[in-house]
N, C-alpha and C positions, 0 to 999 in steps of 0.2 A: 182657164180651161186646160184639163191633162191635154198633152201632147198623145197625141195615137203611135203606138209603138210600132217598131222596125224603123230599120236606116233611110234618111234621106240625101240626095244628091245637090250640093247647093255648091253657090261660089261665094268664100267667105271673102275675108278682108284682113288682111295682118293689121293689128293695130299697134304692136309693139313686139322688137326685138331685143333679146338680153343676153349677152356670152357667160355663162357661170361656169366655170371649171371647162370643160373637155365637151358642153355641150351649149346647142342654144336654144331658147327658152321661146318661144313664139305665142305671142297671144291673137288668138283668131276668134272674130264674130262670125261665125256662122247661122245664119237662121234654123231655129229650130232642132239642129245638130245639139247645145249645149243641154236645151229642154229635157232632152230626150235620153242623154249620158245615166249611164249608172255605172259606178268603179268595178271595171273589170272588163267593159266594153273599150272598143279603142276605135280609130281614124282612121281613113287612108286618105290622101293629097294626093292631088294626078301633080307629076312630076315636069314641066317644060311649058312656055310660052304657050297660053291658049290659044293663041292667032296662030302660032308657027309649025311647023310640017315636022318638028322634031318634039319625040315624048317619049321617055321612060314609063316604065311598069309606076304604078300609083304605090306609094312608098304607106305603110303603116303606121301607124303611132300611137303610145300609150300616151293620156288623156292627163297631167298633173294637179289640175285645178280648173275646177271653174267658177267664176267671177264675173258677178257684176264690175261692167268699164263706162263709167260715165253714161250717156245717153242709147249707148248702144244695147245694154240688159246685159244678158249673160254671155262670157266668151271663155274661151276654152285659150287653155295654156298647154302648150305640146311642148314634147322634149325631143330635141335632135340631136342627137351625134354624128356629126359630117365625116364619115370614113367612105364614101365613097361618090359616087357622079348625081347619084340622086340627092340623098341627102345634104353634100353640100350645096348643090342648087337651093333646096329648101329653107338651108342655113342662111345662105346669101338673102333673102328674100330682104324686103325693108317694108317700115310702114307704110302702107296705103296700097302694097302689091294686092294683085286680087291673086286668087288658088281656090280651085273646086275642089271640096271636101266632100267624100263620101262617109255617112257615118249616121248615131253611133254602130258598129259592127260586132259582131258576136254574143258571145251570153256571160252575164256581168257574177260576179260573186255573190254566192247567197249568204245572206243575213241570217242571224240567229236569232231564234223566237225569244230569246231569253237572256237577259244580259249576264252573260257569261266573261271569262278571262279570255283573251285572243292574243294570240303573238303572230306579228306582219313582220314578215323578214322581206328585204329590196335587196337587189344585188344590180348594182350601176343603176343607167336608166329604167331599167322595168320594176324600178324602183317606187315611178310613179303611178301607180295607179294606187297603189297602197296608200296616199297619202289622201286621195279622198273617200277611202274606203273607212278612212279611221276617224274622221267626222262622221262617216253614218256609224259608225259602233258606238260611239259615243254618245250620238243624240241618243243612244238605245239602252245606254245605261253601260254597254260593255266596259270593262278594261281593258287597256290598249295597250300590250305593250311591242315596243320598236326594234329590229334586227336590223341595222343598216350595212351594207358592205359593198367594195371595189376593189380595184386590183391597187389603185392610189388615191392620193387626195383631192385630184382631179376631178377624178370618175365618181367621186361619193357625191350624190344627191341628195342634198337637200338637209344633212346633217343637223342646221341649226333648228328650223323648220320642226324637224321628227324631237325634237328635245320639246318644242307646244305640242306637239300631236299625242304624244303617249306619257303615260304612268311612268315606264322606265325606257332609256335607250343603250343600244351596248350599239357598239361600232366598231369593225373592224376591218381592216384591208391587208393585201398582200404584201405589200412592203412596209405596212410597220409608221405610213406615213401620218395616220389617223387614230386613234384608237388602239385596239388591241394587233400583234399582227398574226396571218394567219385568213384561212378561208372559213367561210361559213360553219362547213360540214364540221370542223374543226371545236366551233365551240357551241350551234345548235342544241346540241343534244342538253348541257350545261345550263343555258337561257331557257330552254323551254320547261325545264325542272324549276327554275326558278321562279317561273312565271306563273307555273300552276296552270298554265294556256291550258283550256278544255278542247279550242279550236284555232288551227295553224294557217295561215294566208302566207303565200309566197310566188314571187315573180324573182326571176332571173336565170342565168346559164340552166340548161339541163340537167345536167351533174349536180348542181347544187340544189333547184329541184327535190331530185331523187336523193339527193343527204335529209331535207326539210322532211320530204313526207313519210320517208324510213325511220325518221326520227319522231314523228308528229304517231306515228302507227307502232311504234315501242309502246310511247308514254301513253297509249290509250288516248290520243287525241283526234280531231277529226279534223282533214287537211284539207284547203281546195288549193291548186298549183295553178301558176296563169304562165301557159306554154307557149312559148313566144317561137315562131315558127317561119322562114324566107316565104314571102308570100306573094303570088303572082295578081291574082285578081282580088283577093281580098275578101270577096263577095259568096264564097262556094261554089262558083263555077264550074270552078277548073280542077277542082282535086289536086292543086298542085303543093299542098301541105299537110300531108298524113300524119296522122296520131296513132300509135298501136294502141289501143285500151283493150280491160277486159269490160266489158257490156254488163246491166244489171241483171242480166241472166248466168252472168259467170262464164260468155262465150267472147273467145277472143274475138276483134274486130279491130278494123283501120278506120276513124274517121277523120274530119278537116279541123284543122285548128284554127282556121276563121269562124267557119261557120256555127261549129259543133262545138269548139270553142270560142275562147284561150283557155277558159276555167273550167279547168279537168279537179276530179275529187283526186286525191295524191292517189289513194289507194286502188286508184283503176286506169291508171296508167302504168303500161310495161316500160317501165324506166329503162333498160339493160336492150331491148331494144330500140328507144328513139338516140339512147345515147351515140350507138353504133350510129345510126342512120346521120347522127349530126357531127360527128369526129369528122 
């Protein structure tokens, strides 16, 4: 039976933890939560002891995989980067901790009717969602090809991984530790000529972003960007994660990038201002 759409509130179960580079890898059963994922949606975890009188804000997460685990069905594979009290709690987790998961959240990457060429560019963690996004291009007949990038070889995701997932892979990081050295914006423009991509998918920093879909809106390509945004409730509540866009009417407007997003078309988001907003 299809799963009935929109997010549900459950408490899943860690069924496994794994440290790969600079992040940790969490596989979680959640009922009904994995059913329900499409690449480009994401998670949020309430953060502290569900018995105890202390909780942080419910931390987000893009979604890496999901996979059948044994008798459980499908479970979802999160990506954490422990930089600060929420997250490393998250990190800390071990198997058989329970954690209520809210999810899946937002609006997922749209598919193309027609199997076309596609270039998915990652940059660190938000690297993942791209990676099951490029199984559904696939099943579809697309070509896939892979932009992977980090500041190090640390923070690259999933590297070996995106060498199964796609046609072609280029890699590049800021120190030179992986692949090519150097930032995205840097050699974008270059892979995506190469690629022939007619349609561009990218998650990570702002900035890089706005290099993707500047460059995706040269070559005549069509961009969707997954704008990854500090989020308080997660849920659209609270307005407390504005997006500048311009609107299908061509009028400026602020929406939320949980709700309304992550996945903004490149070409209708005001880059030049969320960048200010996030410096």
């Amino acid at each position: 039976m299809t799963p009935a759409p929109g997010p549900v509130h459950v408490t899943g179960e860690v069924l496994a933890t794994k440290v790969v580079g600079a992040y940790t890898h969490l596989t979680v059963v959640a009922p009904d939560v994995a059913e329900r994922f499409r690449p480009g949606t994401f998670v949020a975890l309430s953060v502290g002891e569900t018995t105890g009188a202390t909780r942080l804000a419910r931390r987000a997460l893009w979604v890496h995989q999901v996979r059948p685990v044994g008798g459980y069905g499908p479970a979802l594979q999160l990506v954490v980067e422990p930089v600060g009290p929420g997250t490393r709690w998250l990190a800390a987790l071990t198997p058989g901790s329970r954690v209520e998961v809210t999810g899946p959240l937002g609006r997922p990457f749209a598919l193309p009717k027609e199997p076309v060429s596609c270039l998915l560019v990652g940059e660190g963690y938000a690297a993942a969602p791209l990676f099951p996004l490029a199984e559904r291009l696939r099943e579809r007949g697309c070509a896939v090809n892979l932009l992977v990038a980090a500041d190090d070889e640390a923070h690259l995701l999933s590297a070996l991984e995106a060498r199964r997932s796609a046609r072609a892979v280029t890699v590049v990081t800021r120190d030179g530790s992986v692949g090519m050295k150097g930032r995205v914006a840097d050699v974008v423009v270059g892979v995506l000529e190469r690629s022939g991509a007619e349609v561009v998918y990218a998650g990570g920093r702002v900035a890089t972003l706005h290099a993707v879909a500047a460059a995706a809106e040269d070559a005549g390509a069509w961009s969707q960007t997954a704008v990854e945004q500090p989020l308080a409730c997660a849920t659209g509540l609270c307005h407390g994660c504005p997006v500048p866009v311009v609107g299908e009417d061509g009028v400026a407007r602020t929406v939320r990038a949980c709700a309304d997003g992550p996945v903004f078309r490149g070409d209708r988001v005001r880059w030049a201002e969320l960048e200010d907003r996030s410096a």
